[in-house]
N, C-alpha and C positions, 0 to 999 in steps of 0.2 A: 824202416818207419820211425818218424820221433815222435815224440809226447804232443797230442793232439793236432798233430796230421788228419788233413781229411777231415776236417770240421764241418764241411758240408754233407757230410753222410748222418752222423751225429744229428746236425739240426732237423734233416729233411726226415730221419729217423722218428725222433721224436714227434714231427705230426702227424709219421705214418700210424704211430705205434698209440696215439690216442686215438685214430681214426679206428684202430683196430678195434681198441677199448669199448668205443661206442659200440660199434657191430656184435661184439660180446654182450655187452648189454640188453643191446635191442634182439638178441637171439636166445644166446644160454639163460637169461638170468628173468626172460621172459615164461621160461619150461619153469621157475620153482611158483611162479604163483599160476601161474594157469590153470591151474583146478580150483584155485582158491576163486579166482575171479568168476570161473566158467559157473562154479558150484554156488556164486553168492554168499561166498563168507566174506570175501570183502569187496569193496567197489576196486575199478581200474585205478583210478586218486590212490587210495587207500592205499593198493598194494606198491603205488609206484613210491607214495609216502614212504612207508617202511621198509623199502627194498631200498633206499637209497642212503637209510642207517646199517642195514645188515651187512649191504655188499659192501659198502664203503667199510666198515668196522672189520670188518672179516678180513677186506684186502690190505689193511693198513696193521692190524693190531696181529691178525696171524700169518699172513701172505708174506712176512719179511726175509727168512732164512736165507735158504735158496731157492733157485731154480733152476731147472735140468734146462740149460739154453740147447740143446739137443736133445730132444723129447727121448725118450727110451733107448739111448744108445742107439738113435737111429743112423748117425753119423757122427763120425770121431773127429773133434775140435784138432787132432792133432796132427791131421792134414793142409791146416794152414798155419803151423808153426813157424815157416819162415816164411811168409806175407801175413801177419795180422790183418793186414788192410783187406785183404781179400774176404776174412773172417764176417767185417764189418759191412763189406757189398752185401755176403752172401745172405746176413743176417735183415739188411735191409730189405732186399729181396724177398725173402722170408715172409714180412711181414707184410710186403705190399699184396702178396699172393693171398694168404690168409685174410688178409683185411679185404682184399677183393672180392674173396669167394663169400665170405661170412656177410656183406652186407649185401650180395645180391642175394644170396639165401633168403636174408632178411626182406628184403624187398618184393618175393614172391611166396614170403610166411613159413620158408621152409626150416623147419629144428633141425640145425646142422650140431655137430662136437666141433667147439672150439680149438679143442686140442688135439684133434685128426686133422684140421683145415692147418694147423701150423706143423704140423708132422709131413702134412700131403708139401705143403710150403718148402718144407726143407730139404726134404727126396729131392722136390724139384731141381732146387740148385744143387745137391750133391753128386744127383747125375748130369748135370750142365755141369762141374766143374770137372769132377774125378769119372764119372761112368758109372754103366752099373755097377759094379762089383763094388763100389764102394761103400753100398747100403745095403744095410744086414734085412735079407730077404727073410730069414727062420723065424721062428717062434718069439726070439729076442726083440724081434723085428717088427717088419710088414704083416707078417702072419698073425702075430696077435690083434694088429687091428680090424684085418678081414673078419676074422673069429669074432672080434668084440660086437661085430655086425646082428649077428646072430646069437650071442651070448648074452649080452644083457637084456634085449627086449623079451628075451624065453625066460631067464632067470625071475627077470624084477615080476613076468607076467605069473609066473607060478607062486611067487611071495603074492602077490597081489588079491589071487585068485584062493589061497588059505585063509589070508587077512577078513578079507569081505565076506567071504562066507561063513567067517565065526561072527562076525558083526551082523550079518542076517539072520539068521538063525538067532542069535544070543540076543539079540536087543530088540533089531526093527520087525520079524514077523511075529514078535509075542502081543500077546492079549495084553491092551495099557503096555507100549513100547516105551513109553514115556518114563515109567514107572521104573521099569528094566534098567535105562542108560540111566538114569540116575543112581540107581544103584552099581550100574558096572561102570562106567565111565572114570572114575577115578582107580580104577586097574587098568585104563587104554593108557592115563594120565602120568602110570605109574611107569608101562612101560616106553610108551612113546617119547619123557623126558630123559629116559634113562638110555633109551636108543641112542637119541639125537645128541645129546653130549658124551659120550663115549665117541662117536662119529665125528663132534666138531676136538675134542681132544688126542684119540687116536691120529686123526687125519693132520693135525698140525705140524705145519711147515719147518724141520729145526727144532721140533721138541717133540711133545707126547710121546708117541711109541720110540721115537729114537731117542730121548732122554727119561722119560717115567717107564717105571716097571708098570708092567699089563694089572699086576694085581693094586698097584696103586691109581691107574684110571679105572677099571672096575669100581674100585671104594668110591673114588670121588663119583661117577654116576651113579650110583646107587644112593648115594648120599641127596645129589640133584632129584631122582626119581623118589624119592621118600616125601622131599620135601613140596612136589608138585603136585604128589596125591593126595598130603594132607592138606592143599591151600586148595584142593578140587572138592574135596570131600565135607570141607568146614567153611567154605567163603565161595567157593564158585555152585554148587549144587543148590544147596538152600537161596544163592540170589536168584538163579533157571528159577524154581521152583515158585519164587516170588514172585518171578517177573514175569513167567509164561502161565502158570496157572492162576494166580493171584491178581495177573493182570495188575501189579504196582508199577506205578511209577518209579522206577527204579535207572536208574545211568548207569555208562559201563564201570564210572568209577565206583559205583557201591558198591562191587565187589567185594574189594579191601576190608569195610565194614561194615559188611553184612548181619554178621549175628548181633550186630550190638545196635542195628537199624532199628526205630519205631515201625510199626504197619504205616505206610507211606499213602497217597490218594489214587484210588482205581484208574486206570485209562482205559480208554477204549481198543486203541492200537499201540504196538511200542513205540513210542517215540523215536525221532532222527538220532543218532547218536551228533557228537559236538563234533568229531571230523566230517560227517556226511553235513552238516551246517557250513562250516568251514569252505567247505569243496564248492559249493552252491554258492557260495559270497562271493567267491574267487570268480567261479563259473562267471556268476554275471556282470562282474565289473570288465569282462571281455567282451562286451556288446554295451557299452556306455548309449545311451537315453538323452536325448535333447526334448525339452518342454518348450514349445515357445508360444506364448499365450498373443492371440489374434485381438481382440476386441476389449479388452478387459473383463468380460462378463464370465468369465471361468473357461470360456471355452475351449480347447487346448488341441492340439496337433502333437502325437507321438512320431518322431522321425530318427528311424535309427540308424545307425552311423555310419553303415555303407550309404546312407539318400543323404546324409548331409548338406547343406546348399554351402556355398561360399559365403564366408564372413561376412558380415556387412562390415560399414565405415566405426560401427560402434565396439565392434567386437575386439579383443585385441590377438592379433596376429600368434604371436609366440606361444599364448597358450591356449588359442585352436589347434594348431599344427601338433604342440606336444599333447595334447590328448588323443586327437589321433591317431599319432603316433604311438601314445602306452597300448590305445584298443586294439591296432596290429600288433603290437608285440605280445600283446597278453593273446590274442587268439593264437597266434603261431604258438607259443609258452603251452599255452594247456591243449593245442589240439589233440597230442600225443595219449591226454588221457580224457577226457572227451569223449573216446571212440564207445563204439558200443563194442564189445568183442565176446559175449554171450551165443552168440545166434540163434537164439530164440526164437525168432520173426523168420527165420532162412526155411523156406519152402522146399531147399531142395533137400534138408533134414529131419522135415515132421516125418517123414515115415521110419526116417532111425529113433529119434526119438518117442514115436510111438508106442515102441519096444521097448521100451523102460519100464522097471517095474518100480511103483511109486507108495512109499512109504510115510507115516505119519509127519508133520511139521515141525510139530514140538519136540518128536526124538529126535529128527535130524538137525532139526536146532541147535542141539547139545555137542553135535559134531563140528559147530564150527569151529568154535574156543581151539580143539584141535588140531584142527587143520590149519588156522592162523599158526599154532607153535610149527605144527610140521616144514610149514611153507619157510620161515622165519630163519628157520634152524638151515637148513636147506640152503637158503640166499646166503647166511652168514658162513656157511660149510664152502660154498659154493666161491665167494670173495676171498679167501684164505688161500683155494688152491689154483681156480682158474683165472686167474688174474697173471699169474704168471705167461700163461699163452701170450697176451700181449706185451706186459713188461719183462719177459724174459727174454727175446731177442734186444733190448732195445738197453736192456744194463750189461749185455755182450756187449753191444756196439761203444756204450759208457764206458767200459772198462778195459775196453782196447784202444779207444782215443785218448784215456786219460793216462794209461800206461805202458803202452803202445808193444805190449808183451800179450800173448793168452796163456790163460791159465789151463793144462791140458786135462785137470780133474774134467771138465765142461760143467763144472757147476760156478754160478756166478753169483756174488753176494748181490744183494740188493738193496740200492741207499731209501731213506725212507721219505722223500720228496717224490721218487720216481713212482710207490706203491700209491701214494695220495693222488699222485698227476694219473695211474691206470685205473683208481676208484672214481673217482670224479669223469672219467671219461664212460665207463662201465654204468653210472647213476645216470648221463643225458640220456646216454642208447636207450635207457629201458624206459626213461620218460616221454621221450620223443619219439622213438617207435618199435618198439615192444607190441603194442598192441596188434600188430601185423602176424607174428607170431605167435598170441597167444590165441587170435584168430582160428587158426590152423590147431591149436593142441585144444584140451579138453571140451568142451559141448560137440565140436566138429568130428571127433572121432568115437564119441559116444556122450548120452547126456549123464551131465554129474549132478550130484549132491550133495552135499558136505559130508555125507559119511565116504561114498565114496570115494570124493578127493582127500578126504583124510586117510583111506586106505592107501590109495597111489601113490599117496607123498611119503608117505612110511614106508612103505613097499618097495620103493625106489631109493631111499638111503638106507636101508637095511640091506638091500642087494647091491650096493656098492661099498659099504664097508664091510659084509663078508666078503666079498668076491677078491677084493682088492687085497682085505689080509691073506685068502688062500693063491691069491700068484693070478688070476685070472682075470683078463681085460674086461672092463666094461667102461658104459658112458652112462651119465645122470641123464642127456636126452634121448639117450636109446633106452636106458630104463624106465623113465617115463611115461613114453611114448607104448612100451609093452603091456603097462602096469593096467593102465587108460583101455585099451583092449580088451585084456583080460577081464579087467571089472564089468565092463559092455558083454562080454561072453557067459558073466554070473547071470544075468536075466532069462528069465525062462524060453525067447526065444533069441537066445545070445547073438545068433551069427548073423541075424537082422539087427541089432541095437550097436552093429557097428558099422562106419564109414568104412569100407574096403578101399574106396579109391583113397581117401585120405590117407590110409598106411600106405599103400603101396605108393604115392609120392613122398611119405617122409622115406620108406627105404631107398627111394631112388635116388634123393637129395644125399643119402648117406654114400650109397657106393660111389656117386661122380665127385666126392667134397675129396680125395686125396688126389684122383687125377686134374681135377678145375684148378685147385689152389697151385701141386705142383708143376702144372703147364704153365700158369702165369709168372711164377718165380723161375723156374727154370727159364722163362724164352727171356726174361727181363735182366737175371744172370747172365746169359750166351750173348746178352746185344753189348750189356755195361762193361762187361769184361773183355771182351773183344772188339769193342769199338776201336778207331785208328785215336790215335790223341797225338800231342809236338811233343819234341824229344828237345 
């Protein structure tokens, strides 16, 4: 092979390898805010607004180092030492399997692991090219995925099911709960910042724990955690306390300057905040408004944009057409978050929701602040490491066309054009259809509230950064998905305030995601590689 041979795999690479991105998007990165969303701490806009800073920041600012282009030593790069080219099928391949399976997941709402669907992807081709024996079945292996099936949804559910019931007891069933989280909330703030940044530091790609000593990311969260309890304790508490009991007109930026606010003018309700105005602007200019006055005398006909009539003689051409033109693009642009994905109204869940046991407004109020960090932290953790799923087959393929050598470590640098082009791909999916799967995660498998989807979300990166320092597989949508359960199991008649059938399709979507993904790559390997071609 020479230096940039087979430029057709390369190109066709790269649209797979953003298609993949997308599907990532609209799936994985769908599970970090879906309790936020399900719970009402922030709208679908909202989280899709701030997830497309965190994931992108996360994939581009930590996601750089490496990437394991063979997930866990599932298959040894140094089988195709003397064909690179074949390296570049297989990895193609790879991706088209993964990006296939991940968006019809997505497509019927199912929270699949991104990085099981490109593990299932790889198998496939290793046993289309080499057989079995050439993928490590043990513990190294296959086997720790099977296992992670069942390890992280028990794990993250057991952290979940401690969490919550020290936040029930401790805060929401006390006389004046209100009272309680004000007071303890800035110990959740304590450790909740101090969790989550050990998590997004430990966890980085190329540094943290393999270049900082443990007791120097210790210091630094701690440092983080100090400093989040005292900006909870002196500027976020006393604004709650302003703004819910006081009933002041207060914004969310008065935070910042809170203690040094005048007593501001009573309201009746809190006000919109300035993104939820924002979202509703945007909303409505995607149904644009013709006024056409009949008679002179005021009297007016509303005709909206789908009844439009044709132009008349007076109107000018180019820009009727490009108006209606923006109104399709703008409804297509924001259907994605538009959706409702609460289920509230779904009949076929009042009797899970029923079973809820429901606690005061004002305390669980205080839980959102949280939950927005947790969700936040989560998304930015989340763009750091799984991002590589998709741009890590596809800087294999890079780096065998541009040096038409493999590197037999299997670990592959990555340029920092191709992290931006996997962020960007990862930020449409969750905008455009994300809401499909967050459908399917929180209200649907028990109803949330912002204390609880603050416990889940905690719950769920706390059981993947121990699990993963102690050697033991798990996944962020299997923990999730556990957490979410567990909390539904804290209510006094738990085993009704859950969606059964709900789990039992996300576990189904789990076990068929390594053989769906590796069937499609491996039959797409055996036909490419085998096809007749001229000599």
């Amino acid at each position: 092979m020479e230096i940039h041979d087979y430029t057709w795999i390369f190109a066709v690479g790269m649209v797979v390898a953003f298609i993949d991105a997308f599907g990532i998007g609209a799936n994985d990165v769908a599970n970090s805010f879906a309790t936020s969303v399900s719970a009402g701490s922030l709208t679908l806009a909202q989280a899709c607004i701030v997830a497309c800073f965190t994931e992108f920041g996360g994939a581009v600012l930590l996601g750089a180092a490496t990437a394991e282009t063979i997930k866990g030593g599932i298959l040894s790069v140094s089988y195709y030492v003397d064909q690179p080219e074949m390296l570049m099928l297989a990895m193609l391949c790879a991706i088209v399997g993964s990006a296939t399976w991940v968006l019809t997941a997505t497509r019927f709402g199912w929270p699949v692991s991104s990085t099981h669907s490109v593990v299932g992807a790889v198998i496939g081709t290793g046993i289309s090219a080499f057989g079995f024996n050439s993928i490590t079945w043990g513990w190294d292996g296959v086997a720790q995925i099977i296992a992670s099936w069942f390890i992280s949804p028990v794990a993250a559910g057991c952290v979940a099911a401690v969490i919550y019931s020290i936040t029930k007891y401790a805060i929401l069933r006390r006389v004046d709960s209100f009272k309680w989280g004000i007071r303890l909330v800035p110990i959740y703030f304590f450790f909740t910042a101090g969790i989550e940044s050990f998590y997004i530091i430990f966890k980085a790609p190329g540094g943290g724990a393999d270049k900082m000593h443990i007791g120097l990311i210790v210091g630094i969260a701690l440092i983080v955690a100090v400093v989040c309890a005292l900006f909870c304790q002196f500027f976020l508490c006393p604004w709650a306390v302003r703004r819910i009991k006081g009933k002041e007109d207060l914004k969310w930026y008065h935070i910042f300057v809170t203690p040094f606010l005048k007593t501001r003018p009573m309201i009746e309700e809190p006000a919109d905040t300035e993104v939820d105005q924002d979202i509703e602007l945007i909303a409505q200019t995607s149904n644009i408004e013709k006024i056409k006055d009949h008679d002179g005398n005021g009297e007016t006909e509303v005709i909206q944009d789908e009844d439009v009539q044709q132009p008349n003689k007076q109107q000018n051409w180019f820009i009727y057409n490009a108006s209606k033109l923006k109104s399709k693009f703008l409804k297509l642009a924001l259907n994605g978050i538009k959706q409702d994905v609460r289920n509230l109204d779904n009949k076929k869940l009042q009797n899970v929701h029923a079973h809820t046991e429901l606690f005061e407004d004002d305390a669980e109020y205080l839980f959102r602040f949280l939950q927005v960090i947790t969700a936040c932290m989560a998304s930015f953790a989340h763009g750091s490491n799984d991002v590589s799923n998709a741009i890590g087959p596809i800087s294999s393929i890079y780096e065998v066309w541009s040096t038409a050598r493999i590197d037999v470590s299997g670990k592959t640098p990555i340029p920092i054009w191709i992290l931006v082009y996997g962020g960007v791909g990862i930020d449409l999916g969750l905008t455009l259809l994300g809401y499909r799967v967050m459908r399917t995660m929180g209200n649907n498998i028990t109803y949330f509230t912002p204390s609880r989807g603050f416990c889940a979300e905690l719950s769920a990166a706390l059981t993947v950064l121990t699990c993963s320092q102690i050697g033991l597989p798990v996944s962020t949508t299997h923990c999730i998905t556990g957490a979410s359960a567990a909390i539904g199991l804290c209510n006094t008649k738990g085993y009704k305030a859950v969606n059964w059938k709900a789990l039992c399709w996300c576990f189904f979507s789990w076990f068929i995601t390594l053989p769906c993904a590796g069937l499609v790559a491996g039959l797409l390997f055996a036909i490419c590689s085998n096809s007749p071609k001229f000599i």
